[in-house]
C-alpha positions as CSV (number, residue, x, y, z in Angstrom):
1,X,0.0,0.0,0.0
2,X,3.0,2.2,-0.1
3,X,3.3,4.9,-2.7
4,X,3.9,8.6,-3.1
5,X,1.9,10.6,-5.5
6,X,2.6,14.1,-7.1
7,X,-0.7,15.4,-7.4
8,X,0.2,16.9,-3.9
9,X,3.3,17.6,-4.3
10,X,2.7,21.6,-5.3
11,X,1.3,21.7,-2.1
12,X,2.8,19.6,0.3
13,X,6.4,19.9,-0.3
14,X,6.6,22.6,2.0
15,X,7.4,21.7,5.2
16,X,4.4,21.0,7.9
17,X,3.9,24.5,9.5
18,X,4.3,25.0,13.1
19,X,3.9,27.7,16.3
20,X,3.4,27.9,20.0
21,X,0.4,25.9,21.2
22,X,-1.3,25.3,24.6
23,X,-2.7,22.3,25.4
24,X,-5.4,24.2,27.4
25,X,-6.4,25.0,23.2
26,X,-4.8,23.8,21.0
27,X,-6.4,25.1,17.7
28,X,-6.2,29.0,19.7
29,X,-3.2,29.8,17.8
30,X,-2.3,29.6,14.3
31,X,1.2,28.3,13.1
32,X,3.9,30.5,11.9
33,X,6.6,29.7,10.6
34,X,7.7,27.2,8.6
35,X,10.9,24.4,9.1
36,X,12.5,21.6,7.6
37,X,11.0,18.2,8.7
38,X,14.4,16.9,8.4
39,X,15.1,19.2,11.0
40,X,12.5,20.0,13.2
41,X,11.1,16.5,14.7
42,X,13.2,16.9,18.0
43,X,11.2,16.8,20.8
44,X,7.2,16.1,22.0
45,X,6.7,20.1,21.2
46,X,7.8,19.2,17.9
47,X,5.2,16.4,17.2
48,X,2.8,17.8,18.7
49,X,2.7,21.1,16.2
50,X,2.9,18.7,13.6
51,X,0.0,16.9,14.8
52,X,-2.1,20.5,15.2
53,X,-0.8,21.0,12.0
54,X,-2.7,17.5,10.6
55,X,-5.8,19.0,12.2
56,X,-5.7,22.4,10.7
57,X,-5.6,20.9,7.6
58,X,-9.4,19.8,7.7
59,X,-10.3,23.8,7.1
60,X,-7.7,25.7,6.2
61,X,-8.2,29.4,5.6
62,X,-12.2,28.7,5.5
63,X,-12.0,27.7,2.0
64,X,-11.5,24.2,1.7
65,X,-12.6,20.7,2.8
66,X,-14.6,21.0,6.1
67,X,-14.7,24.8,5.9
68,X,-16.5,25.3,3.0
69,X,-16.1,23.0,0.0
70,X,-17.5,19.9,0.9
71,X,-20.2,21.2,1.9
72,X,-21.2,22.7,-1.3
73,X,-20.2,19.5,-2.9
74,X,-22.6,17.6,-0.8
75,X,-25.6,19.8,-0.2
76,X,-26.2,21.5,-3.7
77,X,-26.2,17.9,-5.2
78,X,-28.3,16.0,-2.4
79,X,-31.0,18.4,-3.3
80,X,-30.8,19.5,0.4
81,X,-29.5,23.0,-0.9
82,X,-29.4,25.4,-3.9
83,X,-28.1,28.9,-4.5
84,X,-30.0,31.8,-5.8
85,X,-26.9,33.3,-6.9
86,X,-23.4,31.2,-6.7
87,X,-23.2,30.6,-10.0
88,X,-20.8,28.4,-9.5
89,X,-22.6,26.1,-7.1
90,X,-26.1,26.2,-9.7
91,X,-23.9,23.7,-11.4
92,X,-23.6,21.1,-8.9
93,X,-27.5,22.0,-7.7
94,X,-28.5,21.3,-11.5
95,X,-25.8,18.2,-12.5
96,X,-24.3,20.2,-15.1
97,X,-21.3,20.4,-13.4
98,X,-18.2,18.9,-15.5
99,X,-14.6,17.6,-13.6
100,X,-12.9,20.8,-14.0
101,X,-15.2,22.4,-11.5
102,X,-13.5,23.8,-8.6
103,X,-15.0,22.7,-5.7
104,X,-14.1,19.1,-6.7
105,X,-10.7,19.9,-7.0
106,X,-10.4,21.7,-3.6
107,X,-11.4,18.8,-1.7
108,X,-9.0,16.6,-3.9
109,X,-6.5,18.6,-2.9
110,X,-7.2,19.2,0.9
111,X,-7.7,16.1,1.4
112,X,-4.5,14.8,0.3
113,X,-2.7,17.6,2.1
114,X,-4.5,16.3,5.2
115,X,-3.3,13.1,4.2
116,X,0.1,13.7,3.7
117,X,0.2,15.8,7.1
118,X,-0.8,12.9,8.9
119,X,1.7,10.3,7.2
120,X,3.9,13.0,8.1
121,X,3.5,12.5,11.8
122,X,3.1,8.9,11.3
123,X,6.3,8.1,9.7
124,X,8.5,10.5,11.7
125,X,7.1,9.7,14.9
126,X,9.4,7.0,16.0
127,X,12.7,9.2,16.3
128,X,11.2,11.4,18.3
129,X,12.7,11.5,21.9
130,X,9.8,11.4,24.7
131,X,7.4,9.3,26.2
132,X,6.0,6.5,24.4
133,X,2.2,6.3,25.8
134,X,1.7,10.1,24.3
135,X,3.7,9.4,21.0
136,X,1.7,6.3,20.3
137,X,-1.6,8.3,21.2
138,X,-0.1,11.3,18.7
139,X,0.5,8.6,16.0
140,X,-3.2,7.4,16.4
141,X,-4.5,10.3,16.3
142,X,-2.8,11.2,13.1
143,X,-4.1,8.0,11.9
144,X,-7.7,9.1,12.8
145,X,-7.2,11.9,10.6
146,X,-5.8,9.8,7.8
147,X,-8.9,7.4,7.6
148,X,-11.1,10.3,7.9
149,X,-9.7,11.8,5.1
150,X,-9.8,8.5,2.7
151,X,-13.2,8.0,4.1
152,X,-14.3,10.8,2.5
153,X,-11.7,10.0,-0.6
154,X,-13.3,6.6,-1.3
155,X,-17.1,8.1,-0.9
156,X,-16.6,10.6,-3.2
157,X,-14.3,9.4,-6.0
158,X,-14.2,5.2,-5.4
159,X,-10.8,3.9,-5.9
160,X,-7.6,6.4,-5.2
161,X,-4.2,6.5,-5.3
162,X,-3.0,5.2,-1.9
163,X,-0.3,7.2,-0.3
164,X,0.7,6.2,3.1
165,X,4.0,7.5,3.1
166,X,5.5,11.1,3.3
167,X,5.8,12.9,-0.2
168,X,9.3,14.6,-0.1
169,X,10.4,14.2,-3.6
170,X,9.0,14.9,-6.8
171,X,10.0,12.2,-8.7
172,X,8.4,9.8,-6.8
173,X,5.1,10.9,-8.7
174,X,2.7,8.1,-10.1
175,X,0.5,6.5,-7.8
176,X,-2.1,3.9,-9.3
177,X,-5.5,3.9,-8.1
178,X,-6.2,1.2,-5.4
179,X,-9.3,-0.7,-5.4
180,X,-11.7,0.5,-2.9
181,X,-11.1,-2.6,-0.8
182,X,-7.5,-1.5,-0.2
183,X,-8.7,1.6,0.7
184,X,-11.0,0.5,3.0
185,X,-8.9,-2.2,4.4
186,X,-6.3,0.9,5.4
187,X,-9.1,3.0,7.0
188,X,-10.0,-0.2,9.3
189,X,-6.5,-0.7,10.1
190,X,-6.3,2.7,11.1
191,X,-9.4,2.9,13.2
192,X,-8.6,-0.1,14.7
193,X,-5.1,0.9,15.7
194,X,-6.4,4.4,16.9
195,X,-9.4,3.1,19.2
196,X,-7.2,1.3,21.9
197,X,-4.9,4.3,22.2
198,X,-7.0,8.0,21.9
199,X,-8.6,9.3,25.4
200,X,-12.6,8.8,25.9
201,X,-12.8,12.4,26.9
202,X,-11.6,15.6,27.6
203,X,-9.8,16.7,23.9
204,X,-11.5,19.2,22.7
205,X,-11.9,18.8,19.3
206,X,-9.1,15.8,19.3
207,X,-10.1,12.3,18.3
208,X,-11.4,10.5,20.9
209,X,-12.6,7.1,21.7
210,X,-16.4,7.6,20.8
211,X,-15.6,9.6,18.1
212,X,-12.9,6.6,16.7
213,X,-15.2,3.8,17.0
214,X,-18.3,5.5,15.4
215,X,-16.5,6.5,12.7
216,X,-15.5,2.6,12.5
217,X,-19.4,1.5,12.2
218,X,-19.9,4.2,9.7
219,X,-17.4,3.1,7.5
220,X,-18.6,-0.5,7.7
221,X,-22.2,0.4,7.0
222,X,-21.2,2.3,4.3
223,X,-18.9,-0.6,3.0
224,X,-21.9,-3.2,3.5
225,X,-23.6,-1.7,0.4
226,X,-20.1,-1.5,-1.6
227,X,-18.3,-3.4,-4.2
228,X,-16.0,-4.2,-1.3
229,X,-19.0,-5.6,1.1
230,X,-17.8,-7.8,3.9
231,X,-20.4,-10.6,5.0
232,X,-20.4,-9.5,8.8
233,X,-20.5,-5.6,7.9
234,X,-24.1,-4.6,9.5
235,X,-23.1,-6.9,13.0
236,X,-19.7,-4.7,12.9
237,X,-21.7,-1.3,12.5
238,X,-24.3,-2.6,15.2
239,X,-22.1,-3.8,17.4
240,X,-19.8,-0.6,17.6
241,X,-22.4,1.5,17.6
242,X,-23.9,-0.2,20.6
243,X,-20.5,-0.2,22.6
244,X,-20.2,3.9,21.8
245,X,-24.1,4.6,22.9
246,X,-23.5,2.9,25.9
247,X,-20.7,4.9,26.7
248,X,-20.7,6.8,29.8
249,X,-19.5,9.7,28.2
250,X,-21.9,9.9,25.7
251,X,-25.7,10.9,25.6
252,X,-28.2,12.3,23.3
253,X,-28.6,16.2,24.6
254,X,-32.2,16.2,25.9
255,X,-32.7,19.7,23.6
256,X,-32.2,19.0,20.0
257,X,-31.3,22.5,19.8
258,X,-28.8,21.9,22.7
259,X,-26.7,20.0,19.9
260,X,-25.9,22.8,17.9
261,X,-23.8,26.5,18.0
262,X,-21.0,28.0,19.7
263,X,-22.4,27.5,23.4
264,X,-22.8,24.1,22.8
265,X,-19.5,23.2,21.4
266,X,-18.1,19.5,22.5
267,X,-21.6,18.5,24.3
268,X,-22.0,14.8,25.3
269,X,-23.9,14.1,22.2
270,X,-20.8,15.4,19.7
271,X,-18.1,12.9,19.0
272,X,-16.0,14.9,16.5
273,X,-16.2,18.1,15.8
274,X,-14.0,20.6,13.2
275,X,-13.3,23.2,15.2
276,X,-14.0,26.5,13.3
277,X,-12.3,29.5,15.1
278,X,-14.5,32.8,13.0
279,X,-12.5,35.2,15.2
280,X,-9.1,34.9,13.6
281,X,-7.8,37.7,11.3
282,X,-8.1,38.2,8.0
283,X,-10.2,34.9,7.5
284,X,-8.7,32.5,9.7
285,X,-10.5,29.1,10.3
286,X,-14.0,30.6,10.0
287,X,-16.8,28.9,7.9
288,X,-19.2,31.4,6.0
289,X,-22.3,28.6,6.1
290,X,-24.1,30.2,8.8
291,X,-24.3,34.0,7.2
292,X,-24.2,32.7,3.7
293,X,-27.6,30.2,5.1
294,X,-29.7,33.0,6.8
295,X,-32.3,34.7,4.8
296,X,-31.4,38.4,3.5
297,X,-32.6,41.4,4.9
298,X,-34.3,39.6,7.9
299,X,-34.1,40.5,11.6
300,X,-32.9,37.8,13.6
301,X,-31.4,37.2,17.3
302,X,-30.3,41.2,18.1
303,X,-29.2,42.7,15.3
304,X,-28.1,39.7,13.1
305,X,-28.8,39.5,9.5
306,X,-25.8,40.4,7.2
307,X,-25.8,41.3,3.4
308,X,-25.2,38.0,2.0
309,X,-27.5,35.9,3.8
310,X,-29.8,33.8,1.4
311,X,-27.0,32.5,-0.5
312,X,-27.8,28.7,0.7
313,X,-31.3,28.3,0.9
314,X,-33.0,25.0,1.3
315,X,-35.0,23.5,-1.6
316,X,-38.8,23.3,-1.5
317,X,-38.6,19.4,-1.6
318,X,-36.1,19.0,1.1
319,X,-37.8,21.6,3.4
320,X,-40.9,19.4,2.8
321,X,-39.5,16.2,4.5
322,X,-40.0,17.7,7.5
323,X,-43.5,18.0,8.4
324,X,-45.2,21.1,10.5
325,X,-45.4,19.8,13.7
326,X,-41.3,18.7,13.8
327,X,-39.7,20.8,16.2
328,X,-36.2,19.8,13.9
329,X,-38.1,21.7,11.3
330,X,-38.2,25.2,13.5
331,X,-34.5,24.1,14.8
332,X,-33.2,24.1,11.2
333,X,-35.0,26.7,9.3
334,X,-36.0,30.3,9.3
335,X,-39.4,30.3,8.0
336,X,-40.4,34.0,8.8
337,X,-39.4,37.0,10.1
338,X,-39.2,40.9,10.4
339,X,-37.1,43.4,7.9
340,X,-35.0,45.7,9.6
341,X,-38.2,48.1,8.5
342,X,-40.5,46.1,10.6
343,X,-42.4,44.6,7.8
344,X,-43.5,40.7,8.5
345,X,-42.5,38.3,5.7
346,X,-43.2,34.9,4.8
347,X,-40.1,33.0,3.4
348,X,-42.2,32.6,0.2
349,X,-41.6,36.3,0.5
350,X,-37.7,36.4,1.4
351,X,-35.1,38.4,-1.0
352,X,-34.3,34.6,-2.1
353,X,-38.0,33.2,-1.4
354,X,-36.7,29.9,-0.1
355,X,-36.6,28.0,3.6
356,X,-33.4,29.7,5.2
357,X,-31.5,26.5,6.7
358,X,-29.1,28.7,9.0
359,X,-29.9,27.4,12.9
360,X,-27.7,24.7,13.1
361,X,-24.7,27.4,12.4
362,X,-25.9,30.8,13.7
363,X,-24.2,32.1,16.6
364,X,-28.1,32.9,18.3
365,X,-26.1,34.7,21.3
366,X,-24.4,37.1,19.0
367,X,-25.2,40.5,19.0
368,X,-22.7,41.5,15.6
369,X,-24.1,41.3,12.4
370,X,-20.7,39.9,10.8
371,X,-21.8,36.7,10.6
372,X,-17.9,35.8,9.6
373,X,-17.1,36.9,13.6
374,X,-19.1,33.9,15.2
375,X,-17.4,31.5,16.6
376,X,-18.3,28.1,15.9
377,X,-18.0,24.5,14.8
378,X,-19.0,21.9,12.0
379,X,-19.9,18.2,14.1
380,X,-18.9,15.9,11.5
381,X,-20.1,13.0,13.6
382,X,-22.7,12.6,16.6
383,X,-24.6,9.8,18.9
384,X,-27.9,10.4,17.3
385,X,-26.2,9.8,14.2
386,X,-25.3,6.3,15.5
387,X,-28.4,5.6,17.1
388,X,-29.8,5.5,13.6
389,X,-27.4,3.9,12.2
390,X,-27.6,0.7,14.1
391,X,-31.6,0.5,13.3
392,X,-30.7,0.4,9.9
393,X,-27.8,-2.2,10.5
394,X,-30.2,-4.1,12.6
395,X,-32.8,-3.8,9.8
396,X,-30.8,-5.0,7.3
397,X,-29.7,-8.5,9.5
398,X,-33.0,-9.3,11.0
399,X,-35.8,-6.8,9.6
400,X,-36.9,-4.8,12.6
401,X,-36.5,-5.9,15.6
402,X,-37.6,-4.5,18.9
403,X,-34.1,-3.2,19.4
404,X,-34.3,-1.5,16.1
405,X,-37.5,-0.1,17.1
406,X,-36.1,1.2,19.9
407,X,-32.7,2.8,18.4
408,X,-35.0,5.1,16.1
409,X,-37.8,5.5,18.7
410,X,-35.6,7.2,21.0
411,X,-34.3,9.7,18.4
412,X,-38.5,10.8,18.1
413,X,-38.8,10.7,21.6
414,X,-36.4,13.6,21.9
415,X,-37.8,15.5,19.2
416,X,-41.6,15.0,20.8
417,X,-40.1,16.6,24.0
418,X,-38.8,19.7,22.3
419,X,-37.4,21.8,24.9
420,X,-38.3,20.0,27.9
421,X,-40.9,22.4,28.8
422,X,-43.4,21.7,26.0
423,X,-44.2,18.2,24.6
424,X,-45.7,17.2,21.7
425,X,-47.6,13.9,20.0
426,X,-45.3,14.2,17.1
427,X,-43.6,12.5,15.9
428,X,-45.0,8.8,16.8
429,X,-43.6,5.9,17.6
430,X,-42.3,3.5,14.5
431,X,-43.8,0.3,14.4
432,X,-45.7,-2.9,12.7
433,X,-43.3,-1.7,9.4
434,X,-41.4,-4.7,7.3
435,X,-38.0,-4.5,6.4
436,X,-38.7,-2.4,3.3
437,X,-40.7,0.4,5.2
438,X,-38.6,0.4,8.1
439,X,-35.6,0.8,5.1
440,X,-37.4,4.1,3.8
441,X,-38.2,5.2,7.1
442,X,-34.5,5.3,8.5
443,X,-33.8,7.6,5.4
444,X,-36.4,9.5,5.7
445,X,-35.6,10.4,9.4
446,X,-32.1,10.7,8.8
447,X,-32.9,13.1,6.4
448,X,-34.6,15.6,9.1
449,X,-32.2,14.3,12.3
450,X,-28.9,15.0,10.3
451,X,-29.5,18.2,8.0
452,X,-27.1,20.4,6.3
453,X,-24.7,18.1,8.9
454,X,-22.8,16.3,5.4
455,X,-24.4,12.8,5.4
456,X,-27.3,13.6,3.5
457,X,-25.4,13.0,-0.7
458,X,-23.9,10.0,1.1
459,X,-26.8,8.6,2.4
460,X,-28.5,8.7,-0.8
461,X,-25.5,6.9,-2.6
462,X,-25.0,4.1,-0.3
463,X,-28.6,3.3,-0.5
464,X,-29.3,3.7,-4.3
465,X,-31.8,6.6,-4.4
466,X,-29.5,9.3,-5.4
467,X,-30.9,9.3,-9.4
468,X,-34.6,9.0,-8.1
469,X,-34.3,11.7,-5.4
470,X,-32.9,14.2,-7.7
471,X,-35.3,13.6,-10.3
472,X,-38.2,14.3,-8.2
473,X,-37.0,17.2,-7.7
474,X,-36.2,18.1,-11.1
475,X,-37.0,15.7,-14.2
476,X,-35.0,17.4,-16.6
477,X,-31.9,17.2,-14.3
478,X,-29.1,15.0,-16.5
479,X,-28.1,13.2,-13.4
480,X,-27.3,9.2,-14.2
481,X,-25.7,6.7,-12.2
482,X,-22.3,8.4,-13.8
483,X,-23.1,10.8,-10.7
484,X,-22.3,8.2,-7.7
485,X,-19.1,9.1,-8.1
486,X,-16.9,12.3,-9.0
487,X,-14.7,13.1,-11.7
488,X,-10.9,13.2,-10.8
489,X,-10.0,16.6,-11.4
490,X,-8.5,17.0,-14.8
491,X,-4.9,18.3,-13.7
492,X,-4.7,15.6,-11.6
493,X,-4.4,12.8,-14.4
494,X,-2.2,15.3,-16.3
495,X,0.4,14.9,-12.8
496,X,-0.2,11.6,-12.7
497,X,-0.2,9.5,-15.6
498,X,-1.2,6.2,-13.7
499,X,-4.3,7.8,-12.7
500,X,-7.6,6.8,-14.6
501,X,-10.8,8.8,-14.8
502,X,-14.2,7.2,-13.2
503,X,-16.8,5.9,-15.7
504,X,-19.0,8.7,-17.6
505,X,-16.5,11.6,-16.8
C-alpha cells in the first residue's frame, strides 16, 4: 500500500507548519513559521505542532474541505441545498457540473494535504525523543485523521491512489489507483489501531474514543452496500455503535437544539467536531455557512442578519420532509421574520423566497451582524447519528427488531419533548413496518435528524436513491448513475499518468 503521488506535491512539499500551542487550546493559535522536517522532529513540542498542524488541515483558511467546499459539494447535489446566486454552485445543484469544477478539485486537494500531514507524523514519529504512551496516542490520532480523510476520498471518487508515506520528492510521482477494498482495508487498520490508544474524553476537538469507534461502524455500513462488502459488515456497524451509545461519556442532549452552536461546542452528544475559530484575522478558520444560510434582509437574534445571507437556501422538496409539527423543522429553518423596517414576511416572501436552513450554524447569542465573527463548529459525527445507524444495521440482518425499534424511537422521543418544557404527540412511535418500510423510514428520518450536517449526498449513494431523489425534484436534471461518483479533477491525471478517470466523466 506504499506509494507517493505528485498530485500533492505543489502543495505539500513545503514543510508541515508549526507555532506555539497550549494544550489548554490547542487550535487558539495559528502556526507561523515554517521548518525543515528533516530538521524539526526533535522533541514532544515538535510532534505535537505537527499533529495541530494534521488538524488544521481539515479547514484551512475557511476555504477548503470542512470549511466550506464539501459542503457545497454535498448539499447543492443532495437536493438539500441550492443557491440563488453562486453561479458556480447552480452547477452542482442542476448536475451540469463537469470535472474541472473547482469545488471538486479543492477537496482533492485538501484532502490529500490532510493526508500527507498525517503520514507525516506517522512516519517520523518514531525518532522522536519522549514518552511513548503520548507518541503512540499522537500517531493514532494522526491515523484518525488519515482514515477520515480517505473515508471521505473513497465516498466521493471510489478507488484512489493510496499514499501512506510522506511525499518529499517529486520524482516519486505516479500512484495507481487502489481498489476500494485496499482503501477500505487501510481505514479499518487505522481505526482499529487508533481506538485502543486515543482518550474517551476531555480533547477538545481531538479524536477520541467515541468519536474513533463511530467513525469505524460508519465506514462498515457504508462498505456493506459496496463493491467491497464484507459478510459480517451490518453486525460490525451494530455492534460498535452499541459499545459507543452505551458509553458513559456519551448521551443524546435532551434539547435537539442543545446539539448545535457556539455555546454548545463538544456536548455529550458530539463525538468529533472541526473546530472553526470565525475570530481569527483576516479569514482565519472561520466557515461562512451560517451567514451565507440566513435569509437576507431579515431581523434575527439582536441585530443579526448580514448582506449575504440567502446564499444557501434550502430547496422546497427538502424543506418538505419535514412536516409542521417537527420541532427539527423550527431548529433548522428560518421560515419568517421581520425586515429591519419592521415589515412581517413569509419565506415565500424572502429576498431569495426559499426556507433559510441557518440554525444549526448561527451564533443565536451574538449581538454582531458579521456573521464571519461567530465563533463556531461543524460536528462531523454525533450519537444520534449512531443511534440511527444501528436500526438500519439491525434492519438490514434481521428486519426490525424490537431493538431497532427502539434505536429510532428514541431519536423521536427527543424530538416529541422539544425543549423539555413543552411536549408534543409528534412524531409517533415507529412500528408494525417490514424490512422495506422500516428501510425508507430510517432515510427519511435521517434526512430531518442530520440536515445540512454532510451525510445527507452520502446517504443517498450508499442506498441507491441518489438518481430517483434528484429527479423528483427536477425531471430534466441530466443526473445518471455516472453521478455516484466524481470526476478526478483533470490536472490531476495530467500529474499523474497512472491515474484513470471514473466511468462517464
Amino acid at each position: 500500500m506504499k506509494g507517493k503521488n505528485k498530485i500533492i506535491i505543489g502543495c505539500l512539499l513545503a514543510a508541515v507548519s508549526f507555532g506555539n500551542y497550549s494544550c489548554e487550546d490547542f487550535l487558539e493559535e495559528k502556526p507561523q513559521s515554517f521548518l525543515s522536517p528533516e530538521n524539526y522532529y526533535q522533541d514532544e513540542r515538535d510532534l505535537f505542532a505537527a499533529l495541530i498542524g494534521v488538524y488544521e488541515s481539515l479547514g484551512d483558511n475557511s476555504q477548503t474541505f470542512l470549511a466550506r467546499r464539501l459542503h457545497y459539494l454535498t448539499w447543492f447535489t443532495s437536493g438539500e441545498a441550492l443557491s440563488p446566486n453562486l453561479s458556480n454552485q447552480q452547477l452542482l445543484t442542476n448536475y451540469t457540473y463537469t470535472a474541472d469544477h473547482s469545488d471538486i478539485n479543492s477537496v482533492w486537494t485538501s484532502m490529500y494535504a490532510t493526508i500527507n500531514k498525517a503520514n507525516t507524523v506517522i512516519g517520523r514519529a518514531a525518532e522522536v525523543p519522549m514518552d511513548e504512551n503520548l507518541k503512540q496516542q499522537y500517531v493514532a490520532e494522526a491515523r484518525f485523521l488519515r482514515a477520515l480523510s480517505y473515508f471521505y476520498g473513497v465516498r466521493l471518487w471510489g478507488a484512489l491512489p493510496l499514499v501512506t508515506e510522506e511525499v518529499t520528492a517529486i520524482d516519486e510521482v505516479n500512484v495507481a489507483r487502489s481498489p476500494i477494498s485496499d482503501i477500505y482495508n487501510l481505514i479499518i487498520e487505522d481505526l482499529e489501531f487508533a481506538s485502543g490508544l486515543v482518550p474517551a474524553t476531555n480533547q477538545q476537538g481531538r479524536a477520541i474514543k467515541g468519536a474513533v469507534k463511530g467513525l469505524l461502524a460508519k465506514v462498515y455500513l457504508t462498505r456493506a452496500s459496496s463493491e467491497a462488502a464484507g459478510s459480517n459488515d451490518y453486525q460490525l456497524c451494530a455492534d460498535l455503535c452499541k459499545e459507543v451509545i452505551e458509553m458513559p461519556e456519551h448521551h443524546l442532549m435532551p434539547d435537539y437544539q442543545q446539539v448545535f452552536g457556539p455555546s454548545n461546542e463538544f456536548n455529550p452528544e458530539s463525538l468529533f467536531e472541526w473546530q472553526g475559530d470565525r475570530n481569527l484575522a483576516p479569514v482565519g478558520e472561520h466557515s461562512p455557512l451560517g451567514a451565507f444560510t440566513m435569509p437576507r434582509g431579515i431581523k434575527m437574534f439582536e441585530e443579526q442578519g448580514p448582506s449575504d445571507g440567502g446564499s444557501i437556501v434550502s430547496t422546497v422538496e427538502y424543506f418538505n420532509l419535514y412536516q409542521e409539527q417537527d420541532y427539527r423543522r423550527e431548529s433548522t429553518f428560518v421560515t419568517e421574520g421581520t425586515t429591519f423596517d419592521g415589515e412581517y414576511l413569509t419565506w415565500q416572501q424572502f429576498v431569495n423566497p426559499y426556507p433559510a436552513p441557518c440554525l444549526k450554524y448561527v451564533d443565536r447569542t451574538a449581538t454582531s451582524r458579521n456573521g464571519f465573527e461567530w465563533g463556531g463548529n461543524f460536528i462531523v459525527l454525533r450519537l444520534a447519528d449512531l443511534y440511527l445507524m444501528r436500526a438500519e444495521a439491525l434492519n438490514e440482518i434481521n428486519g426490525p427488531t424490537s431493538e431497532a425499534y427502539a434505536m429510532i424511537n428514541a431519536i423521536r422521543e427527543r424530538t416529541r419533548n422539544r425543549d423539555g418544557d413543552s411536549t408534543s404527540a409528534f412524531p409517533a412511535d415507529v412500528s408494525g413496518l417490514d424490512k422495506a418500510a422500516f428501510r425508507d423510514t430510517i432515510l427519511r428520518e435521517r434526512a430531518v435528524e442530520l440536515g445540512f450536517e454532510g451525510h445527507r449526498w452520502f446517504d443517498l449513494v450508499r442506498t441507491g436513491r441518489l438518481v430517483e431523489t434528484i429527479k423528483s425534484i427536477d425531471s430534466d436534471y441530466p443526473v445518471s448513475e455516472k453521478h455516484r461518483l466524481f470526476p478526478i479533477p483533470p490536472d490531476e491525471l495530467i500529474l499523474n499518468e497512472k491515474l484513470t478517470q471514473n466511468t462517464g466523466w
